[in-house]
Backbone bond lengths (Angstrom), bond angles and torsions (degrees), N, CA, C in turn:
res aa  C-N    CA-C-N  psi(-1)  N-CA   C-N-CA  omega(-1)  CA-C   N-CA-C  phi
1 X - - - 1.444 - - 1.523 109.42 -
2 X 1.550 121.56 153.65 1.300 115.22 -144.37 1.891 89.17 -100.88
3 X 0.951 120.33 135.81 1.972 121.32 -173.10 1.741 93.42 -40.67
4 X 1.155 116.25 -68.23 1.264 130.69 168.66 1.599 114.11 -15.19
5 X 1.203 141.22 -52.18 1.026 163.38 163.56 1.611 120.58 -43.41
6 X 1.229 138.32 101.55 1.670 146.41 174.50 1.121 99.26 -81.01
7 X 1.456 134.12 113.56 1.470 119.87 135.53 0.961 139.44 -28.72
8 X 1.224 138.17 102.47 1.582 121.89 164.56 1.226 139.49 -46.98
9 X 1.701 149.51 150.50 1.018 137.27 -168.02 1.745 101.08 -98.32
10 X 1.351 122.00 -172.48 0.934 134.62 -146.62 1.875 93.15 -102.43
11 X 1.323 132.18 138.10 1.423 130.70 -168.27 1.806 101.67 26.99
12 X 1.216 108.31 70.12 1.412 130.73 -178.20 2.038 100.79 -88.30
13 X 0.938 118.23 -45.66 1.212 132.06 163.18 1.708 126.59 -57.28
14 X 1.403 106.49 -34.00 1.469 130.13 -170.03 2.101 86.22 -76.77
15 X 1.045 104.34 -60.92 1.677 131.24 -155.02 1.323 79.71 -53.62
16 X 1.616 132.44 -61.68 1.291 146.91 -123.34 1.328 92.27 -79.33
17 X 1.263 144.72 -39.04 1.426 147.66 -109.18 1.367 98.46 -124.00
18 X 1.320 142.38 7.13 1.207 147.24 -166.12 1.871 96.74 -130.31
19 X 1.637 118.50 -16.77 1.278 109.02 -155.06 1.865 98.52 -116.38
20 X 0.976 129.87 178.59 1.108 120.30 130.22 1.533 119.26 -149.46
21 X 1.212 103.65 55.49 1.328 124.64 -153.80 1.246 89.18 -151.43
22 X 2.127 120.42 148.06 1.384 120.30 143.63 0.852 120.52 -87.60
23 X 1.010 147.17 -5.23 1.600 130.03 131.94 1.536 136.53 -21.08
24 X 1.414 124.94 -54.26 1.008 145.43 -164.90 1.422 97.96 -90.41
25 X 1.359 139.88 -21.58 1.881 140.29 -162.51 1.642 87.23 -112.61
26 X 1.204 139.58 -15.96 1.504 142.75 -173.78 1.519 93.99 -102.73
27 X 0.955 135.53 -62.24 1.729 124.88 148.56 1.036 119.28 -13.00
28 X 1.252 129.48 -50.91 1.372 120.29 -159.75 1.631 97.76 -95.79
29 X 0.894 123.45 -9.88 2.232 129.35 -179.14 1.674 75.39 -96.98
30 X 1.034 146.13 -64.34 2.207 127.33 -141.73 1.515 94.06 -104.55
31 X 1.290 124.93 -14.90 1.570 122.80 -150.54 1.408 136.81 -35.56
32 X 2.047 87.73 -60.24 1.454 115.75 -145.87 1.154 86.32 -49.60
33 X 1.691 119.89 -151.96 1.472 150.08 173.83 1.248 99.23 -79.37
34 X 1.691 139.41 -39.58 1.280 117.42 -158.60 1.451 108.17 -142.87
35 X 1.281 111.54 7.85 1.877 117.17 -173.29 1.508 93.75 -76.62
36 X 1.566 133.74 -40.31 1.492 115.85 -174.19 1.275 112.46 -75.80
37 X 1.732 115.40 -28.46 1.520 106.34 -172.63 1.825 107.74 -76.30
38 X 1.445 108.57 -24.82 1.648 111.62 -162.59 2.075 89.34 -77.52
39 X 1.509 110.63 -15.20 1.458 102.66 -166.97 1.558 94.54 -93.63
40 X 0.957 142.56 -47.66 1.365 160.76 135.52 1.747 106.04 20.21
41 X 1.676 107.05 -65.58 1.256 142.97 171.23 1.449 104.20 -38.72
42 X 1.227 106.04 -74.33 1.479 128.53 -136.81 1.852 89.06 -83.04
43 X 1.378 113.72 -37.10 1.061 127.83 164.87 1.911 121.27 -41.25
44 X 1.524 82.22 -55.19 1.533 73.40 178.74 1.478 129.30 -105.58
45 X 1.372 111.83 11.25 1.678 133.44 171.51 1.799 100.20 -131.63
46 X 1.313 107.76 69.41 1.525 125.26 -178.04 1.557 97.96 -80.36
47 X 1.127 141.67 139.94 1.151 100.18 -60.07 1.589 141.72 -88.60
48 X 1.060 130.84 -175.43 1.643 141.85 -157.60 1.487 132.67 -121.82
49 X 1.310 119.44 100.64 1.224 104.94 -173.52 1.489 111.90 -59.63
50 X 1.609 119.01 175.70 1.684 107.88 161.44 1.621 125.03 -87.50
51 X 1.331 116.23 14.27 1.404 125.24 -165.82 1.741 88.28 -105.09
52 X 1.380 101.27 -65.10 1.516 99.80 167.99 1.527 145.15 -14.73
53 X 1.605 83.80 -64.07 1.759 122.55 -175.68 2.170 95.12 -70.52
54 X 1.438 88.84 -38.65 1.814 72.72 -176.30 1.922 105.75 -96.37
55 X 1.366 111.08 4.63 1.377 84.47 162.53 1.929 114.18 -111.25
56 X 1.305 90.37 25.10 1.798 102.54 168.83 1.599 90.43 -103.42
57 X 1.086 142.31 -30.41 1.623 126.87 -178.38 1.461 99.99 -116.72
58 X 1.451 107.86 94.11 1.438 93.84 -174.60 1.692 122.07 -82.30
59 X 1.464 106.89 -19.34 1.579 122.61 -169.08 1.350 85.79 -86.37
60 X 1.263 157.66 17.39 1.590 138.33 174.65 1.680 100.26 -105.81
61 X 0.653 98.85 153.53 1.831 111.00 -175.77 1.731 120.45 -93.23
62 X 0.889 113.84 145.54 2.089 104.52 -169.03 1.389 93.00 -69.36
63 X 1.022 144.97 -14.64 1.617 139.53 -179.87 1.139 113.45 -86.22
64 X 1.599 123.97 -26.29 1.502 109.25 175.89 1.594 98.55 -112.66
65 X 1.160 124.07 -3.18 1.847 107.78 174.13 1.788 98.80 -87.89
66 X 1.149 133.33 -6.23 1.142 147.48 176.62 1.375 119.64 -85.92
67 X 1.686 117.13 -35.32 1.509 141.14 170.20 1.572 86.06 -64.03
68 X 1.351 97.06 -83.57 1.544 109.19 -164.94 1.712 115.76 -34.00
69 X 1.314 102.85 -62.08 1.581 106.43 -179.99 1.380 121.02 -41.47
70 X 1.556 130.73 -27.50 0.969 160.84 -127.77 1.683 90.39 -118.05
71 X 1.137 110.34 -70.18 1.607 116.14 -179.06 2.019 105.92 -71.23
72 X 0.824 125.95 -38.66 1.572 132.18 173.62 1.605 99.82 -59.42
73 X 1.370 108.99 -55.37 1.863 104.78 172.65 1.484 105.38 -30.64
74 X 1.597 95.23 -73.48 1.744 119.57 -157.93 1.765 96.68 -46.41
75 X 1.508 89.39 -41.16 2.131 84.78 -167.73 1.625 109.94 -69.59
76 X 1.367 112.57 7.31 1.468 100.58 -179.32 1.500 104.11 88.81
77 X 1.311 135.93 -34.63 1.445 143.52 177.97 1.577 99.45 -34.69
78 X 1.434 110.77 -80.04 1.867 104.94 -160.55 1.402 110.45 -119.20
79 X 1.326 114.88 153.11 1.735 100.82 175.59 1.643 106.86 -97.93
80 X 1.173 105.93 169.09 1.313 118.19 -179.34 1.909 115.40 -108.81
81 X 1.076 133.76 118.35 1.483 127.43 -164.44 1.447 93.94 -106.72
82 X 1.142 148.92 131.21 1.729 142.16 119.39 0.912 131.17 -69.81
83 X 1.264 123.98 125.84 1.199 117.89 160.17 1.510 141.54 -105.58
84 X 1.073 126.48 121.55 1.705 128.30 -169.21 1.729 119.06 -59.70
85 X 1.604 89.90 47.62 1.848 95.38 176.26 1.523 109.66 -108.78
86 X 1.643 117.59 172.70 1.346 115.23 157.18 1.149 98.95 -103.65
87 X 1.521 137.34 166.37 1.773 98.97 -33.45 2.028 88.07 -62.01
88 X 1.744 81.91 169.85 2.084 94.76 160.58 1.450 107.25 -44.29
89 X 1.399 96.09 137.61 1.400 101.27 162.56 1.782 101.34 -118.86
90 X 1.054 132.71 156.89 1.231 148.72 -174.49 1.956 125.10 -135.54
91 X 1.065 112.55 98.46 1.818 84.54 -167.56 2.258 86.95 -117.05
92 X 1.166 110.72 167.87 1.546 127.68 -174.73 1.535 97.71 -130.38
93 X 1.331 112.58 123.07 1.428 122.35 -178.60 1.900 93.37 -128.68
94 X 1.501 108.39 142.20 1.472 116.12 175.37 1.536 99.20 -61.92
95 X 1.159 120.70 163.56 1.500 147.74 144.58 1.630 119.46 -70.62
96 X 1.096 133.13 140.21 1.375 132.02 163.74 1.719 100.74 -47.21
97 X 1.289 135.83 -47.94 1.804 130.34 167.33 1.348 87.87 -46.10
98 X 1.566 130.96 -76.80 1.294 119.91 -138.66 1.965 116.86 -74.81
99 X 1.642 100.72 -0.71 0.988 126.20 -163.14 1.803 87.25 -72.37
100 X 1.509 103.31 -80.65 1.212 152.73 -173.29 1.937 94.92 -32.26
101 X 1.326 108.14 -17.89 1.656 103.90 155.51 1.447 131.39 -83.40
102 X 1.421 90.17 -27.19 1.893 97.43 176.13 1.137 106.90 7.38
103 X 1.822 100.45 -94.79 1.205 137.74 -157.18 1.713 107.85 -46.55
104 X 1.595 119.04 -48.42 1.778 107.88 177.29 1.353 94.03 -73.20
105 X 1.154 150.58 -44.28 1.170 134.84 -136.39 1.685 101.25 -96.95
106 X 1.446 117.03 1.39 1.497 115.57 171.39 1.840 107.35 -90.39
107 X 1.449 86.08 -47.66 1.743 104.87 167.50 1.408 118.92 -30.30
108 X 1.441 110.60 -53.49 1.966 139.94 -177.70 1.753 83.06 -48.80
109 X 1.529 109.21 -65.82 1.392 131.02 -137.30 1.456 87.07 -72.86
110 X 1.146 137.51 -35.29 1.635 133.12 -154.65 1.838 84.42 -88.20
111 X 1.403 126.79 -60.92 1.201 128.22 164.54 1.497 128.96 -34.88
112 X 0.792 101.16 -39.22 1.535 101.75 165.13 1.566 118.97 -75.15
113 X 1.215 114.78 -46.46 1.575 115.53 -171.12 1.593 95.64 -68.52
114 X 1.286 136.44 -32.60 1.412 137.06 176.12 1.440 100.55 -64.96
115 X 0.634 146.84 -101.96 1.907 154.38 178.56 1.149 111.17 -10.10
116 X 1.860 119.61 -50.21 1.700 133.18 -145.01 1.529 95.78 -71.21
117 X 1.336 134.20 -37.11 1.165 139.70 -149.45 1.482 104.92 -110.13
């Protein structure tokens, strides 16, 4: 693929159609309630088991860090590793995309700790 070249994300068109702004289509990849904090995570314990990752978010539920993980795969954001042990082992490593947020998503984080208090 040519450097020049962006991948597109997955119903990239679907996402698009509500915005006309990048703002609003980058919302919809970091948005939800918990895809920036679960990327956040995974970000900074590269890589992550899933036992780990859910006792760093403890208020999220195994059904939606499981939703979520699931859609962050698909977006190119994080990879998913298996491993063929007993018990499963599972680890989540960023993507160079999911990498490539670091930097806003520390920004968010410095913003927040200023305000939160």
């Amino acid at each position: 693929m040519n450097k020049d070249t962006v991948e597109k994300f997955p119903n990239q068109k679907e996402r698009q159609k509500d915005f006309k702004c990048s703002l609003g289509f980058a919302m919809t990849v970091i948005g939800s309630k918990w895809r920036a904090i679960i990327l956040w995570h995974i970000l900074k314990t590269d890589p992550i088991r899933y036992g780990e990752l859910k006792k760093s978010i403890p208020n999220i539920s195994h059904k939606i860090l499981s939703q979520e993980l699931k859609i962050m795969e698909m977006d190119g954001l994080i990879e998913r590793i298996a491993y063929a042990t007993i018990p499963p082992k599972v680890e989540y490593i960023t993507t160079d995309r999911g990498k490539s947020l670091k930097h806003i998503l520390t920004e968010l984080c410095l913003w927040g700790k200023k305000y939160m208090d």
